[in-house]
N, C-alpha and C positions, 0 to 999 in steps of 0.2 A: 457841717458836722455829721459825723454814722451816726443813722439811725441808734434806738438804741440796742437790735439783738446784736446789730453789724459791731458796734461798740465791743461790749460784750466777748465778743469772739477774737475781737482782735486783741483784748488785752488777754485771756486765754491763751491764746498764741506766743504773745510776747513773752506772758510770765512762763509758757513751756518750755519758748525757747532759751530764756534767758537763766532761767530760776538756778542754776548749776554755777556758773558763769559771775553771776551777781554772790549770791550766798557764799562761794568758795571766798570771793575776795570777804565779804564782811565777817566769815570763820577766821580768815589769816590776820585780823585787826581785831578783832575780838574775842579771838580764843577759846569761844564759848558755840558750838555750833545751835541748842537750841536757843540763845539770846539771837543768835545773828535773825534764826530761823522764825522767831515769833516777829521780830522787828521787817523782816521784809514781809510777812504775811502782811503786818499794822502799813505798811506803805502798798501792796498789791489792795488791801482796801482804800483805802486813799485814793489810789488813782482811780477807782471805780468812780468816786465821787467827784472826783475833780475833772477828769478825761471827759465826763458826762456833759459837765458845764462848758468847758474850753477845748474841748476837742482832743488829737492826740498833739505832747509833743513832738519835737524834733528830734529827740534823743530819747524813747522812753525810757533804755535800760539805764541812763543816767541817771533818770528823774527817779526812779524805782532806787536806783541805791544811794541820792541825795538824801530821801526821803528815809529813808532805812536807817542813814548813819543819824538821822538827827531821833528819829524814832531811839536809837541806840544810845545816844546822849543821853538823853530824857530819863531813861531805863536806868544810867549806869549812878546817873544825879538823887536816881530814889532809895539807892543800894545803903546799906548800913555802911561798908566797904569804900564810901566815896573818896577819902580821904588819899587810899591806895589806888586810884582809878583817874588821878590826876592827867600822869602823861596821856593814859590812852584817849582820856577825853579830852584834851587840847589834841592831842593827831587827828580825832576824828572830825575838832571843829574844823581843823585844817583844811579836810579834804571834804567836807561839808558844803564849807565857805567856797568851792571851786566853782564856777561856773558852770550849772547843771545843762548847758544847753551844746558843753564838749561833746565830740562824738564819745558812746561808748568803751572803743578802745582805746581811749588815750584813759578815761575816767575811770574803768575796770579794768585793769591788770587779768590776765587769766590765771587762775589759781586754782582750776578744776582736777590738775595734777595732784596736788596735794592732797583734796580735798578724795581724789579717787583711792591714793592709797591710803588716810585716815580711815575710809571705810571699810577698807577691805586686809585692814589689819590684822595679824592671825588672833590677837587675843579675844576677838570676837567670833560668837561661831559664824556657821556658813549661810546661815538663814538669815541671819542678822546681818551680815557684809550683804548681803540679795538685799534686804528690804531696807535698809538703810543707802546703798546705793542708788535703790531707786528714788527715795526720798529727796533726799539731798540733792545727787547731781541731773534727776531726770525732775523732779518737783511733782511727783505723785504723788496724790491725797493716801492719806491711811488708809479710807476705803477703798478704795483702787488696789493698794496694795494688797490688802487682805483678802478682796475677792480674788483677786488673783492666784492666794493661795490657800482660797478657802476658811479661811480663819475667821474669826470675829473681831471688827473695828478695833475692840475695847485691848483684848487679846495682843493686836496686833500694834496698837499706840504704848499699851505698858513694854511689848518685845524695843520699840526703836526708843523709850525715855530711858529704858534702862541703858542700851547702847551708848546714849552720848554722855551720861551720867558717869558711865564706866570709862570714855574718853577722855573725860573730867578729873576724876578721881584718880584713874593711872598714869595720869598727865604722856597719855601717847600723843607724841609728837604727830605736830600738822607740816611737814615737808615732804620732801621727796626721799626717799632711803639713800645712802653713802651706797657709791659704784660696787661697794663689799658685798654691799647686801642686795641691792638692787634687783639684780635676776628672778634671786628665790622670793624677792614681792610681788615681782612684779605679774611671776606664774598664779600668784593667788588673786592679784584683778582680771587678768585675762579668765580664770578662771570662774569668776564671780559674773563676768560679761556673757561669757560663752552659758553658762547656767540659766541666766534670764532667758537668750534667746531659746537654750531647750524648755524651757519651761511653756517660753510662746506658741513654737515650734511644732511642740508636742505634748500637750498639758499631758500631766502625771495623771487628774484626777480631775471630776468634772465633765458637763455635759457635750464641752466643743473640745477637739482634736488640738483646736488653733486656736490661741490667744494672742493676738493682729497687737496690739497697746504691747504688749511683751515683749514683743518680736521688735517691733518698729524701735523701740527706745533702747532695746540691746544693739543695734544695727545703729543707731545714732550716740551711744555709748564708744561704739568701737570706731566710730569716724573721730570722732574727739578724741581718742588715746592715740590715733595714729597722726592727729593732726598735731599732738603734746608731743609725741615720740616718733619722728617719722623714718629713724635708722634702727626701730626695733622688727626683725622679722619677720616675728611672733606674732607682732601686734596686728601690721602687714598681712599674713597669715589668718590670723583672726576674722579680721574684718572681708576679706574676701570668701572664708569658710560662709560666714552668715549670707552674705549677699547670693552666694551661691545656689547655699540653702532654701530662704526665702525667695529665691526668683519662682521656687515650684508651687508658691502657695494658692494662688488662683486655680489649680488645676487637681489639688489635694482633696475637697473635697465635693460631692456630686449637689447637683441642686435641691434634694430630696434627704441632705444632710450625710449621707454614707461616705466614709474614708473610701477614697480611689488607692490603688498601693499603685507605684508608682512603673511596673507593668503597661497600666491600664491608660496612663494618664496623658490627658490631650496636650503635647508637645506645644502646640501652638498658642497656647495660657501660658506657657513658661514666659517668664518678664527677663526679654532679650536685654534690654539694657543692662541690668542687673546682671547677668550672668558675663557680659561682653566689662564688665568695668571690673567683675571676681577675676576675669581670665588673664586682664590687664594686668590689676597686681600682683597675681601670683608671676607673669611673663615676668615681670621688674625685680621681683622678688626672690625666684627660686634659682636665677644666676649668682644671687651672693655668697651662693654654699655656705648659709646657717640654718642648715633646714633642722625645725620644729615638727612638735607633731601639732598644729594648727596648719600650718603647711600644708603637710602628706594629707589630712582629712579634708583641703580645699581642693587640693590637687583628685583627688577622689570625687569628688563630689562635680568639679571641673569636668570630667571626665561625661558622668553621667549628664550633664548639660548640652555639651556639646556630641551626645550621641541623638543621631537623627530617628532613630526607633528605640526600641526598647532591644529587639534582635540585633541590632548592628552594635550594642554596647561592646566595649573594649575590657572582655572580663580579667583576659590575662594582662591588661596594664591596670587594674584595679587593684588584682590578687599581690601583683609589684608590691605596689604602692604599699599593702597592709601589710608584706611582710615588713618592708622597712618602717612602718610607723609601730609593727609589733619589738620592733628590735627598739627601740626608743622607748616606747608604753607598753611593756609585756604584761598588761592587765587582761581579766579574764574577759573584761566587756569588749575590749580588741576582738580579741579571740573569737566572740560570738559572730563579730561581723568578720571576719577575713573568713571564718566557715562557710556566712553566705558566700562569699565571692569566690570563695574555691571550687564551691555545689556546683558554681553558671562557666567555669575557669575548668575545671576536671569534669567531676563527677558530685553527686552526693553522695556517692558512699565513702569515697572519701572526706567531703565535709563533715558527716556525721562521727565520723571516727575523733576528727579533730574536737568536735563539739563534747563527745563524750568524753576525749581526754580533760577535755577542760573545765569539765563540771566532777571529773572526780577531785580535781585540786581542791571544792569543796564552799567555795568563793560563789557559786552561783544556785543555791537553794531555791531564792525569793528573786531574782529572777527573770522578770516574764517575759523580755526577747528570747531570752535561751529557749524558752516553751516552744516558742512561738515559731522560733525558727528551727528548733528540732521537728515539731508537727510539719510543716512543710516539707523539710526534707524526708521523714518519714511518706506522707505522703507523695511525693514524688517517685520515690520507691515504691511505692502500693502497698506498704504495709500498713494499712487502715487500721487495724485494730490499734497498733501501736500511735498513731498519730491521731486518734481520736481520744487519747487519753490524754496527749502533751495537751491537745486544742482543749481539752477540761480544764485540766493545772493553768495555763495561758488565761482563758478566760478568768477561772477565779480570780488570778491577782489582778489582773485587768483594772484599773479605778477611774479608768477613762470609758468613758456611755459607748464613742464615736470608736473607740479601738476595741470594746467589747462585741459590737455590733459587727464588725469587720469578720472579727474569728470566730463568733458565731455564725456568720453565713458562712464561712469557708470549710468550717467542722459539717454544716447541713447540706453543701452539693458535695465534698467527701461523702457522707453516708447515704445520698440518693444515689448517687452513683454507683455503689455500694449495693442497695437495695434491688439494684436496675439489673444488674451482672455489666456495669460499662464501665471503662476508664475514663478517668477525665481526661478530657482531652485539653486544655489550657488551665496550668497549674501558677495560681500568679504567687510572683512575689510577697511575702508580708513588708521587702522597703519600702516609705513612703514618702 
């Protein structure tokens, strides 16, 4: 028998791995996402106690959703409603009564499809499709959730009861959308997916750059949609953009806590695997000619991977790449970054021209890459006075410690040098 921290941990693990997987199937039988979700928490305790005495089973995700439906029974027998709750409660004695000692995939159906796009339904906002995704199909505590976005436990439990409440009462369907509809859903789970991992990636707001629990469950988010849909592109595209992504994160920031920008950063902390299995899928992928803009942004970011320096980068197949992903997403936050790549691809004076077009359109006030990457290019031109004003604005909106700290030194060896009468001589990148 484990020990008991070793216990412990292992059922941790199971219920991480599984809690998505399990839940989705007890959602599509009962209808009810926080009944399924109280009755598998009433069975994740259970096995704490029982696992304790008799070790693990043979099947725990079995045993966890035996345990769950009969937990669900029990629930449905105390209801005022019982009388209506007939069939569902002989179905679930049914599949109660199975043999908890099948393997899990014969005894769980996968129903995490469904279950991804109930969450990521438009009628709920965008905050709520985030922390109810994580809930549900990654099995993240409210706390968890909430520090993640800084919010308050309490705050962030009334944000996900009102969600499934609203589930409930609008009776939004738990399937998969009709092929009519399908696409235009399926942009808003990719989209909910992609948003965890930037929030990992790159907190908004908050003492670290990188939130690792963010990233990682966005990244295993998108292996599960591709493993559900494995002839969508997008999804294909998705999940390679992230691994991409993520391969630079050991190298992002320095020991001493400071953002490295990605200039700086030690090539040989890149997680080679990672980037060799993004290059894989997009190699699979970009022959099918359905190219997305999850694609074009892996394809980019591919790029910067498999460049051996930071000098030897391929700016004019980068600069490509972002006209055709501006042609697809003519948005102004495009536009911020094809500016970059134009700066390192032409010149900055021309980036900067592109930069100012695209903040008179009006769309980029609040902001603060635009800042950030205006000061730089300003800076690269030597026009300090001018770039020491972006690197103010940039700062203020700043809500990140680890990205304030960043532009603040880069605003302080601008003005020593400055002070000095010298140029700087290596002006880095603000990409990280």
């Amino acid at each position: 028998m484990l020990p008991p921290l070793s216990l412990e941990r292992s059922i941790n693990k199971i219920v991480r791995e599984e809690w998505g997987r399990i839940l989705a199937s007890l959602v599509k039988h009962l209808g009810d996402i926080q009944l399924a979700e109280d009755c598998l928490q009433d069975a994740v305790i259970s096995a704490m106690n029982h696992w304790g005495k008799n070790g693990l089973p043979n099947s725990p995700a079995a045993w966890l959703i035996t345990v769950a439906r009969r937990s669900a029974i029990d629930e449905l027998r105390r209801r005022q409603n019982f009388a209506s709750k007939q069939a569902e409660i002989s179905y679930l004695l049914d599949l109660a009564n199975r043999d908890a000692g099948e393997t899990g995939s014969e005894i769980i159906p996968d129903k995490r499809l469904e279950l991804i796009f109930t969450c990521c339904h438009p009628a709920l906002s965008q905050k709520t499709q985030v922390a109810l995704t994580l809930r549900t199909l990654c099995g993240l505590s409210t706390e968890e959730i909430a520090s993640a976005f800084l919010d308050k436990p309490d705050a962030m439990q009334q944000r996900l009861t009102r969600a499934k409440k609203k589930i409930s009462q609008a009776a939004i369907p738990y399937h998969i959308p009709e092929a009519d509809d399908l696409q235009g859903r399926l942009s808003s789970v990719l989209r909910v997916i992609y948003l965890i991992f930037n929030e990992g990636y790159s907190a908004s707001v908050g003492e670290s750059l990188i939130k690792t629990n963010l990233s990682d469950e966005a990244i295993r988010l998108a292996r599960i949609l591709r493993h559900l849909m494995p002839d969508e592109t997008e999804v294909s595209g998705l999940l390679a953009l992230v691994l991409l992504h993520d391969s630079r994160r050991n190298a992002r920031i320095s020991p001493t806590g400071q953002m490295i920008p990605l200039a700086d950063q030690n090539r040989s902390r890149w997680n080679k695997s990672q980037i060799c299995e993004g290059v894989t899928i997009l190699e699979m992928t970009l022959p099918q000619r359905r190219i997305g803009a999850y694609q074009l942004q892996a394809a980019i970011s591919a790029v910067h991977a498999q460049s051996p320096t930071w000098e030897e980068t391929d700016w004019p197949e980068i600069l490509a790449l972002y006209n055709l992903l501006y042609a697809l997403q003519p948005t102004p936050v495009v536009r911020v970054n094809h500016a970059v790549a134009l700066s390192y691809a032409k010149s900055p004076n021309d980036a900067l021209m592109v930069l100012e077009a695209a903040f008179a359109d009006g769309e980029l006030g609040l902001y603060q890459p635009f800042y950030a990457a205006k000061a730089d290019l300003l800076q690269r031109l030597d026009r300090r006075d001018e770039a020491d004003e972006m690197y103010r604005i940039a700062i203020d909106l700043s809500e990140n410690d680890q990205e304030r700290g960043f532009l603040q030194n880069q605003k302080a060896v601008m003005n020593e040098c400055g002070r000095q009468g010298t140029t700087t001589q290596v002006v880095r990148s603000p990409l990280n």
